[in-house]
MDAnalysis code that builds the backbone (N, CA, C; Angstrom):
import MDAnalysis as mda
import numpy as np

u = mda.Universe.empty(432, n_residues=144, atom_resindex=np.repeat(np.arange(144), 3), trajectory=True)
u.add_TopologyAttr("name", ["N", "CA", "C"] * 144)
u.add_TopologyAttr("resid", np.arange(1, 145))
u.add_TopologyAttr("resname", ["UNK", "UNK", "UNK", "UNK", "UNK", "UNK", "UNK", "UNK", "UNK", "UNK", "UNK", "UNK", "UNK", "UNK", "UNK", "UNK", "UNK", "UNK", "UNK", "UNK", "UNK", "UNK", "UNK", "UNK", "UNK", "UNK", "UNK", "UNK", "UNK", "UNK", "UNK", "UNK", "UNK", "UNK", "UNK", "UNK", "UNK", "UNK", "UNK", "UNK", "UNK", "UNK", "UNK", "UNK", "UNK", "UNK", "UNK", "UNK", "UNK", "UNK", "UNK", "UNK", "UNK", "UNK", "UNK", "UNK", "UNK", "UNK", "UNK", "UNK", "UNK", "UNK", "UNK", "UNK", "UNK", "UNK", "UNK", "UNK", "UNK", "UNK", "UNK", "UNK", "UNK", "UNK", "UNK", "UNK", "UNK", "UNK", "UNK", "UNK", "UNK", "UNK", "UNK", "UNK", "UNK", "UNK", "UNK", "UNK", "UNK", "UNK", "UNK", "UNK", "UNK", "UNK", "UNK", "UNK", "UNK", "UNK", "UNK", "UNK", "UNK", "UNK", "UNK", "UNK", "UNK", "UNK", "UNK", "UNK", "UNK", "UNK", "UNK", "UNK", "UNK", "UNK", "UNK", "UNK", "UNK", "UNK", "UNK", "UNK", "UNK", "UNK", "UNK", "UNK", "UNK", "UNK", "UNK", "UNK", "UNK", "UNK", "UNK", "UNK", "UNK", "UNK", "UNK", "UNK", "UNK", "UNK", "UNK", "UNK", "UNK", "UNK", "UNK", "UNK"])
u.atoms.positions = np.array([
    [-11.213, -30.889, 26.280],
    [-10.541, -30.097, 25.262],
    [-9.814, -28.909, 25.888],
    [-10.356, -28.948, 26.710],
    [-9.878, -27.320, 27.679],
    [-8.309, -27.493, 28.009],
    [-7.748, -28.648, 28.244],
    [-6.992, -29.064, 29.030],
    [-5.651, -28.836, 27.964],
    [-6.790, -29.632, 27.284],
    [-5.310, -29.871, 25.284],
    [-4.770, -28.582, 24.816],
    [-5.743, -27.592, 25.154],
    [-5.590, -25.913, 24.588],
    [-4.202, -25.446, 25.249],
    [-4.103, -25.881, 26.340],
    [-2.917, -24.783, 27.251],
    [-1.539, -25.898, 27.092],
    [-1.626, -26.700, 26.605],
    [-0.398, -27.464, 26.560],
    [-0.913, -28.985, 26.382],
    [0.413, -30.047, 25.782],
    [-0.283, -31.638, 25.799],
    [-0.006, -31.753, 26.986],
    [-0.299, -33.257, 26.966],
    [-0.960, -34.163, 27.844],
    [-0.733, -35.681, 27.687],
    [-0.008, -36.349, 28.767],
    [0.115, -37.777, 28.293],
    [-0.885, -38.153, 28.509],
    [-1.763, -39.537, 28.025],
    [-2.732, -39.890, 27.998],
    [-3.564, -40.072, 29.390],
    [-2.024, -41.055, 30.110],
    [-2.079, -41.094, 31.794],
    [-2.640, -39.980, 32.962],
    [-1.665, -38.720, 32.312],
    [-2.048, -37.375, 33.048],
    [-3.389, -36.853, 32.431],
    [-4.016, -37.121, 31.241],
    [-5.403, -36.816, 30.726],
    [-6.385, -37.036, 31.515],
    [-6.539, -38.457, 31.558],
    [-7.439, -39.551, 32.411],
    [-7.641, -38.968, 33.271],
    [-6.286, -38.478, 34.279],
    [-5.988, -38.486, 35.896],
    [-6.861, -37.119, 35.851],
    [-6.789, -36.056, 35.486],
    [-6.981, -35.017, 35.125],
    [-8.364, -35.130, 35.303],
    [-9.095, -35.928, 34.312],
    [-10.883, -35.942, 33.468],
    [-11.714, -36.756, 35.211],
    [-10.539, -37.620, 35.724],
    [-11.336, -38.564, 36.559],
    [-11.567, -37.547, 37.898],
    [-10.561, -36.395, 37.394],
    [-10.398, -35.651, 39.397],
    [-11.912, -34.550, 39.346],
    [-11.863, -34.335, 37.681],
    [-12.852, -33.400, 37.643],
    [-14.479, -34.108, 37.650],
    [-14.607, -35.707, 37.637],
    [-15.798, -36.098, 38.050],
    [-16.254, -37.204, 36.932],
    [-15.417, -37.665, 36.135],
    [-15.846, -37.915, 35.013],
    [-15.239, -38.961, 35.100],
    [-16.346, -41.020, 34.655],
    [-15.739, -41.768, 35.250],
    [-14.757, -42.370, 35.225],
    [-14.268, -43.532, 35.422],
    [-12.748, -43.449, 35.243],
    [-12.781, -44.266, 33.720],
    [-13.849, -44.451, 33.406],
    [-14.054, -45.878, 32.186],
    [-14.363, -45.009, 30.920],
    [-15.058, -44.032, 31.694],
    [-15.579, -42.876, 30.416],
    [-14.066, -42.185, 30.266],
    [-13.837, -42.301, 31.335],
    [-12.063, -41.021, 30.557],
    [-11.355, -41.649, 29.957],
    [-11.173, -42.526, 29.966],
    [-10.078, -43.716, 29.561],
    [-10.998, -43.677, 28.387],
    [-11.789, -44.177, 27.720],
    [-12.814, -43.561, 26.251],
    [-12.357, -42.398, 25.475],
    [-12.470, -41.429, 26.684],
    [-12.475, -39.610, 25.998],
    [-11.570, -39.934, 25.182],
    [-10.121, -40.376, 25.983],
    [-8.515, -39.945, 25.897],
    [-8.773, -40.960, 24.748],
    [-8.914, -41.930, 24.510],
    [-8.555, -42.556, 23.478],
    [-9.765, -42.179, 21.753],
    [-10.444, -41.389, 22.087],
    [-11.105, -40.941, 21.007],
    [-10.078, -39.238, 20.729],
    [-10.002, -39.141, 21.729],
    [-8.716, -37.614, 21.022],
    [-7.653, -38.125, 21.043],
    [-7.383, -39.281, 21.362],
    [-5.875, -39.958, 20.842],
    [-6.257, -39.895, 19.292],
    [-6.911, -40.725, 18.905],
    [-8.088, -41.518, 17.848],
    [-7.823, -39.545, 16.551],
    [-8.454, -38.293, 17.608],
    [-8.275, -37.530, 16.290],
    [-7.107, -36.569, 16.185],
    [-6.264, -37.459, 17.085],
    [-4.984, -36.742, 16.565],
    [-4.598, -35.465, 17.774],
    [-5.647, -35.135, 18.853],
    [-5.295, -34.410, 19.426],
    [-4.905, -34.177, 21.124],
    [-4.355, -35.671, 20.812],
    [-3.562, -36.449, 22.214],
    [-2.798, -37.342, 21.308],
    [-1.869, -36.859, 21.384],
    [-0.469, -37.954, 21.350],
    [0.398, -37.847, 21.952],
    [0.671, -39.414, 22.779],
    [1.730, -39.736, 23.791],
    [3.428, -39.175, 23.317],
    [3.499, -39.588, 22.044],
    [4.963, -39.430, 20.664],
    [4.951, -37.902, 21.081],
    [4.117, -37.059, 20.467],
    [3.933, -35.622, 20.764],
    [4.531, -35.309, 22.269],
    [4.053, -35.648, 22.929],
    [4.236, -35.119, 24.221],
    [5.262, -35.780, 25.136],
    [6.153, -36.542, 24.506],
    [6.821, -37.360, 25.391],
    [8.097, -36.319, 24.605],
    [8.110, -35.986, 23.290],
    [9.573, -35.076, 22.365],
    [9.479, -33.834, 23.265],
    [8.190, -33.288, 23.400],
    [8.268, -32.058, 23.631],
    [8.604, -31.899, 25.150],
    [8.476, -32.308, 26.427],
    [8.766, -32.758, 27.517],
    [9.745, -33.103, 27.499],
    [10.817, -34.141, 26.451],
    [12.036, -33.894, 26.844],
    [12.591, -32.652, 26.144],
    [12.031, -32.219, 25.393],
    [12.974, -31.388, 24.554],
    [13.072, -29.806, 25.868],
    [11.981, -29.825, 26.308],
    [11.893, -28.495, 27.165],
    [12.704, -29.058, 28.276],
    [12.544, -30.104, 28.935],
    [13.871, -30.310, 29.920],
    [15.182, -30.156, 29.495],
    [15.293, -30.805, 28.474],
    [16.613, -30.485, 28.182],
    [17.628, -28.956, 27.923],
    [16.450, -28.324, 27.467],
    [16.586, -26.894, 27.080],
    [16.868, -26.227, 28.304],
    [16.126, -26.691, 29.709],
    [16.332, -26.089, 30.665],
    [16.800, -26.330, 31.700],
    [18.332, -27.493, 31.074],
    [19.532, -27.616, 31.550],
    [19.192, -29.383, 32.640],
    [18.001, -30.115, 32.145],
    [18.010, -31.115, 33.258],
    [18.486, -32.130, 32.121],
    [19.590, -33.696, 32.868],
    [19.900, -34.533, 31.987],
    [19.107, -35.462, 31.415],
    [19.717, -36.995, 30.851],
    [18.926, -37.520, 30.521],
    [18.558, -38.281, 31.637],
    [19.160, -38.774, 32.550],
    [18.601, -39.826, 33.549],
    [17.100, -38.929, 34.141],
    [17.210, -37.570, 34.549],
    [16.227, -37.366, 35.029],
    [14.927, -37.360, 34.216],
    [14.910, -36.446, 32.961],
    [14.288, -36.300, 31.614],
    [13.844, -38.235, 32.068],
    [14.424, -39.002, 31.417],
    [13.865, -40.586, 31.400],
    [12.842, -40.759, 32.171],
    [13.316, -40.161, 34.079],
    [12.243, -40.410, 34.741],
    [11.190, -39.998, 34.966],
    [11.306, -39.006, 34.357],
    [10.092, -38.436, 34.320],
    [8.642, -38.445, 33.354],
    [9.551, -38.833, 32.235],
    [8.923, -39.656, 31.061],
    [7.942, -40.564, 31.726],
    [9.091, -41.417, 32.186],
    [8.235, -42.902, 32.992],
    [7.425, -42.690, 33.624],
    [7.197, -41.176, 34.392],
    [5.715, -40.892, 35.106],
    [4.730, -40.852, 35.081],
    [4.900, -40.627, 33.529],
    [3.772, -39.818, 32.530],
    [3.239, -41.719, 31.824],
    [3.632, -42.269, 31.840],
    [2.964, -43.639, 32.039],
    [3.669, -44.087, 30.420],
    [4.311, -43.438, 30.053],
    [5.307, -43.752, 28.679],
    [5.834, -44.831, 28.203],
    [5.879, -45.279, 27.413],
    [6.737, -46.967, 27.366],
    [7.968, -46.498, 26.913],
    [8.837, -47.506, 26.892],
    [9.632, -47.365, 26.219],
    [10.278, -47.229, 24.836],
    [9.331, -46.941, 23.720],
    [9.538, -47.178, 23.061],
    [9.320, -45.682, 22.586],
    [8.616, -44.841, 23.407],
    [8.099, -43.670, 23.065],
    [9.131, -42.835, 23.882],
    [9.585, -42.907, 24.658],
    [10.882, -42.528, 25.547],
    [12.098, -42.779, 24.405],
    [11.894, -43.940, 23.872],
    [13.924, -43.872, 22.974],
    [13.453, -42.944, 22.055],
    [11.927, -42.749, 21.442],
    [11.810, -41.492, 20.228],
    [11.551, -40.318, 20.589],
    [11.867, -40.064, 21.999],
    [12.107, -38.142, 22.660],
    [13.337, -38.448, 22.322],
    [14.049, -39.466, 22.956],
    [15.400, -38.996, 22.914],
    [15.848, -38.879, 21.135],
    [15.395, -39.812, 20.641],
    [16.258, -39.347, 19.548],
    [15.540, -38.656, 18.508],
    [14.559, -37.756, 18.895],
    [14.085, -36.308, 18.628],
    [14.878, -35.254, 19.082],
    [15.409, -35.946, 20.113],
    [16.884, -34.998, 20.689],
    [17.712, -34.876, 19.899],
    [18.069, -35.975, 19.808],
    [19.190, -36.296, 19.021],
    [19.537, -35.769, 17.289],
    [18.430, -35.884, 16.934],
    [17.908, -34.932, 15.897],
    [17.936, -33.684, 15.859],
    [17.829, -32.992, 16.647],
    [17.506, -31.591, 16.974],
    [19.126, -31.069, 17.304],
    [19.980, -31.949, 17.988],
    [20.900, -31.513, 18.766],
    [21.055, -30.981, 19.991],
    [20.025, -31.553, 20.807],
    [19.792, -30.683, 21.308],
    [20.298, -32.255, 22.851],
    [21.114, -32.875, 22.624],
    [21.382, -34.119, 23.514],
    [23.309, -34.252, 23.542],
    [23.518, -32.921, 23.737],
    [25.186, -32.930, 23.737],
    [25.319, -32.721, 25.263],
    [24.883, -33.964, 26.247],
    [24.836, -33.976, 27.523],
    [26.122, -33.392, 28.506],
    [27.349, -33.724, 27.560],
    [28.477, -32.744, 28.305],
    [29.129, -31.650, 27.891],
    [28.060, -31.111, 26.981],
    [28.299, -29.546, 26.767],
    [27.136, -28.944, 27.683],
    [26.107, -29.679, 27.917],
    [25.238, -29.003, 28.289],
    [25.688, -28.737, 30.266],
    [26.065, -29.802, 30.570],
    [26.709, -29.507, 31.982],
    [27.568, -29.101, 32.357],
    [28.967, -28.965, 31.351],
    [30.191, -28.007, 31.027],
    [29.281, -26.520, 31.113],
    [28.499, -26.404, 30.742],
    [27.590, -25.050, 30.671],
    [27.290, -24.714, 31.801],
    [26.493, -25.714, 32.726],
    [25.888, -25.535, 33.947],
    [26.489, -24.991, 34.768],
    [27.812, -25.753, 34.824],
    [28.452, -25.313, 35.563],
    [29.475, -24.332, 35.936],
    [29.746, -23.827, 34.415],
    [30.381, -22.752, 34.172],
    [29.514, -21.476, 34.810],
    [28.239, -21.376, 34.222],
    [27.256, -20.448, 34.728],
    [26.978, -20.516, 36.086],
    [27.037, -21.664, 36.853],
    [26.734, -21.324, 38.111],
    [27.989, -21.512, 39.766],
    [29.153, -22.155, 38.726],
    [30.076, -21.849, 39.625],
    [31.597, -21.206, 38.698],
    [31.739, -20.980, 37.623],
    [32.775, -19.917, 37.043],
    [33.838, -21.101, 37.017],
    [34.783, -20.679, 36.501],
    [36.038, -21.469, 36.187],
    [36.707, -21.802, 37.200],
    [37.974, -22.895, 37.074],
    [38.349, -22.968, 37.885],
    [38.078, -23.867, 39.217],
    [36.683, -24.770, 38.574],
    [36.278, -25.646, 39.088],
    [37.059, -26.882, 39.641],
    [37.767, -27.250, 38.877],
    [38.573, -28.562, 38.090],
    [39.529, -28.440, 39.170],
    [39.937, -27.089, 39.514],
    [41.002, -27.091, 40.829],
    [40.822, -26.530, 42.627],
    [39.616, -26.499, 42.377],
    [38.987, -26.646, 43.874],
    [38.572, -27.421, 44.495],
    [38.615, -28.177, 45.253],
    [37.580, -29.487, 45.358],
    [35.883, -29.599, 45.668],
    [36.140, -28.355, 47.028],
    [34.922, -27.749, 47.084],
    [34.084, -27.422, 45.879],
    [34.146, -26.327, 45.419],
    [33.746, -25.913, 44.263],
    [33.251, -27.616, 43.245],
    [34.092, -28.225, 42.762],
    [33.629, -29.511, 42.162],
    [32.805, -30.240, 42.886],
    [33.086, -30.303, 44.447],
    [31.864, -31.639, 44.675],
    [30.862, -30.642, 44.668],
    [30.477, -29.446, 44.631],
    [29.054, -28.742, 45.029],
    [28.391, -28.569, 43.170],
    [29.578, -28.957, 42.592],
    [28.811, -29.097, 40.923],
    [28.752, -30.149, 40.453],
    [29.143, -30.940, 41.610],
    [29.094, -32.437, 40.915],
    [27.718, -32.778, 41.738],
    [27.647, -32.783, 43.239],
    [26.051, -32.819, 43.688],
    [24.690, -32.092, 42.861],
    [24.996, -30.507, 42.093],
    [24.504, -30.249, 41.648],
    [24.400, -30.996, 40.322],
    [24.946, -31.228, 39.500],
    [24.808, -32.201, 38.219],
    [24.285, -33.354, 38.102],
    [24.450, -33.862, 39.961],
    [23.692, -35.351, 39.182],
    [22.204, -35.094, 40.114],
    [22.166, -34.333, 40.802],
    [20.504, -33.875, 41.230],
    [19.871, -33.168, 40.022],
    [20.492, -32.317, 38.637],
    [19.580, -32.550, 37.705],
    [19.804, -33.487, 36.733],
    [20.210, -34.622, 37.195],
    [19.944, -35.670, 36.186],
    [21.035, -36.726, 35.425],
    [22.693, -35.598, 35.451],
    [23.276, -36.542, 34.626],
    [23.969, -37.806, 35.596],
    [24.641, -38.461, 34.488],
    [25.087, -39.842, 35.172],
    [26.590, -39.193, 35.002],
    [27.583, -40.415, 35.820],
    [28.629, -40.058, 36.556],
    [29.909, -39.748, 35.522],
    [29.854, -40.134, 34.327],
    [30.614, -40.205, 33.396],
    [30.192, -38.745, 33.158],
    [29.396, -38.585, 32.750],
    [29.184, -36.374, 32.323],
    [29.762, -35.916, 33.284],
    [29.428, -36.083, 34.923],
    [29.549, -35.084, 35.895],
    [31.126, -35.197, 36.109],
    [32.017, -36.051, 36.145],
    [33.550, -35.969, 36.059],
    [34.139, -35.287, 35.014],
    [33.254, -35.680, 33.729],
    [33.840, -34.952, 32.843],
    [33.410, -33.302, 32.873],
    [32.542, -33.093, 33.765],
    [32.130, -31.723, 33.217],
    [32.611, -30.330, 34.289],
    [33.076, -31.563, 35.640],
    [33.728, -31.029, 36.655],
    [35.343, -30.663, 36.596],
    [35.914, -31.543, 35.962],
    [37.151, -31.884, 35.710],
    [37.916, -30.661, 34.534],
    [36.522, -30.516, 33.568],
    [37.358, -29.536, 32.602],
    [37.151, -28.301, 32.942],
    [38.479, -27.630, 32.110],
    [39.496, -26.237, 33.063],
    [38.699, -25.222, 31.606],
    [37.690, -24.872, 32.073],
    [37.200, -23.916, 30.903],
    [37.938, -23.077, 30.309],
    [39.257, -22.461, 31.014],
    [40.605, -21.614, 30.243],
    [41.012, -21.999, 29.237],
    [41.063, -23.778, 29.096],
    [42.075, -24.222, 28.128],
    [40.715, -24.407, 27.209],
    [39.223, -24.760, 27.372],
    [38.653, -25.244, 26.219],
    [37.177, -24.944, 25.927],
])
């Protein structure tokens, strides 16, 4: 319970967690599914909120996905972060890197080259795919 208090927990990282502290691996796999059971482990829960805080703090979806997948997630619980995103608004992937990059390399991108490939390396090391990072390199923040 200690664990649930300071933040969730995918079920995977629960286990991993219960088994390091001594507890067996058959009994944790039990625990987790009896506080699945009262509601105070859910994978749904913790897979929205994990992407929703990545996203908030500027990483895309490819990475957000993989990281999901770490957490031992299916897929089915991964398409309902995202479109908890999507819900929220909070999944406007090339405003959000039009942003990034405004903030961390200023305008004027679009006509340096330098300047673009060092925000385009930066963009897709947090995550987005190649269609955002052209588009997000390319536009002249003056005009829009």
């Amino acid at each position: 319970m200690g664990l649930l208090v300071r933040r969730e927990h995918s079920r995977k990282e629960l286990a991993r967690k219960l088994e390091a502290r001594g507890v067996d691996g058959d009994e944790a796999e039990a625990t987790v599914a009896r506080m699945a059971e009262a509601g105070w482990q859910d994978d749904a829960r913790f897979a929205a909120g994990l992407a929703r805080s990545r996203a908030l703090a500027g990483y895309g979806p490819l990475r957000i996905r993989a990281e999901l997948a770490t957490h031992g997630l299916g897929e089915d619980q991964v398409r309902a972060a995202f479109e908890a995103l999507a819900d929220s608004g909070d999944d406007d992937w090339r405003a959000m890197a039009r942003g990034l990059v405004q903030r961390r390399h200023g305008v004027g991108v679009a006509d340096d080259p330098v300047l673009r490939r060092k925000a385009a390396e930066f963009l897709f090391r947090r995550g987005f795919d190649g269609d955002t990072v052209r588009a997000a390199t390319a536009f002249d923040f003056d005009e829009g």
